[in-house]
N, C-alpha and C positions, 0 to 999 in steps of 0.2 A: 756544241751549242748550235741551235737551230739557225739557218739563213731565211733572214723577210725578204724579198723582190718587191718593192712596189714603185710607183712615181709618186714622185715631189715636187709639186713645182715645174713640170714638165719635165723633169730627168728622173732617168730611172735609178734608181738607188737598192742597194740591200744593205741590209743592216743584220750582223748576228747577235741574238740577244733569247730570252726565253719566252717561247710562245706567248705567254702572261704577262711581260712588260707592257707597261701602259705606252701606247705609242707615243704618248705626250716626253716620254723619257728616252725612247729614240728619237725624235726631232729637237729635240734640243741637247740632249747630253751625248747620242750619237752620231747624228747630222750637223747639229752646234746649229741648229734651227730656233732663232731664239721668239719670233714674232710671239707664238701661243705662246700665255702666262700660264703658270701653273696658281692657282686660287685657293679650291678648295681640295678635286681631287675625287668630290663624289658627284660631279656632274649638276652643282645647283650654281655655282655665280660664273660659272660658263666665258670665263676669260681666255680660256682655250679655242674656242672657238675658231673652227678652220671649216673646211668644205671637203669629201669621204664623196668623189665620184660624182660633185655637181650639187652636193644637200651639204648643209650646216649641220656639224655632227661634233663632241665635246673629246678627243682623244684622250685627255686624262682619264677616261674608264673605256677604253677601246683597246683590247690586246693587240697585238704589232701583231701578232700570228692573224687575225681576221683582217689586217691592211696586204695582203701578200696579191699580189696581180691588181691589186684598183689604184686609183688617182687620187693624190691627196693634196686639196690647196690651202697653202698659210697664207699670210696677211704679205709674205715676201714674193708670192707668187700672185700676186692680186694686180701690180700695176703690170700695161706692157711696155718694159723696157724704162724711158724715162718717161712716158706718158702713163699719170695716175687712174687709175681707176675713177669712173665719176664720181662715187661714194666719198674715196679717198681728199677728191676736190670738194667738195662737198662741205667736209668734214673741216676742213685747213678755212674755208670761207667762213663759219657758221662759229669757229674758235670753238670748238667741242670740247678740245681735253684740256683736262687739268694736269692733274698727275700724269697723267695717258696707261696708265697700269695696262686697265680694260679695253682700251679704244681698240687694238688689234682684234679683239674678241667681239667686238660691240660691229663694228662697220663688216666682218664674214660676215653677221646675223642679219645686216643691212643689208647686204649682196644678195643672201638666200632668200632674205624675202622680199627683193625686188625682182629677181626670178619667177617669184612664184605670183606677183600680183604687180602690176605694171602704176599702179595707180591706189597704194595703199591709205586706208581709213585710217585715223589714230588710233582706232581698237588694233586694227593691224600691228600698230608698229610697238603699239604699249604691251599686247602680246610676245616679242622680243623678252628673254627672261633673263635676259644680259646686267646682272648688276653692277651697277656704278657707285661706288663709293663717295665719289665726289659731288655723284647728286645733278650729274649734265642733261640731263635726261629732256629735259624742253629742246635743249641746242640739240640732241641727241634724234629728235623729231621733225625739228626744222631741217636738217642734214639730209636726211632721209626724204621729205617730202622736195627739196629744194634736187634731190640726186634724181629721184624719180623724175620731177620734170626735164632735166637736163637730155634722161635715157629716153625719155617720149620722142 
């Protein structure tokens, strides 16, 4: 069976498995990485949601064979140490989850596009393709725009 090399969370890990596993099934069933939820599987309610080298990327359709030498961050590797991520504070302030199924999926896609836009629009953020079953999506905004300010 093939060996994957890549980082996790700032450790380097290999995983052997077949080129074609979905990464989403070596971080959780071979890392026992359980933050990404698995959803749907084809890349549309994006509960997977991690970060592939600095971008917001869905591993349940990503072969572990194209993770081999990059950096990959979950929701476990988002805070540093015991200090949360602003998103993550953010999130805890604003009572975002419900269930919390998606929230690990939901707050990567917050991080990514606070990367990309320091001072997002609400097209911005409604842009986010992250579905919530529970329908938090207002508190899911306020989060976001309240985490942006904090990052300014």
């Amino acid at each position: 069976m093939p060996s994957h090399t890549f980082t996790v969370n700032g450790k380097s890990v290999t995983v052997d498995a077949p080129d074609d596993l979905p990464l989403l099934w070596a971080l959780r069933d071979l890392l026992d990485i359980r933050g990404p939820k698995y959803g749907c599987g084809i890349n549309v309610c994006k509960a997977c949601t991690s970060h592939l080298d600095g971008e917001a990327f869905n591993p349940c359709v990503l072969p572990v064979s194209e993770a081999s030498g990059r950096e990959v961050t979950t929701i476990e590797g988002l805070a540093d140490g015991d200090r949360l991520h602003p998103v993550q504070e953010a999130w805890l302030e604003q009572d975002v989850a419900q269930c919390g199924y998606c929230q690990p999926g939901q707050i990567m896609a917050a991080v990514a596009l606070l990367k990309r836009t320091r001072n997002p629009t609400d097209a911005d953020i409604d842009a986010i393709a992250n579905v919530c079953r529970c329908g938090t999506y207002f508190r899911i905004r306020e989060a976001i725009k309240s985490a942006a300010e904090r990052m300014a």
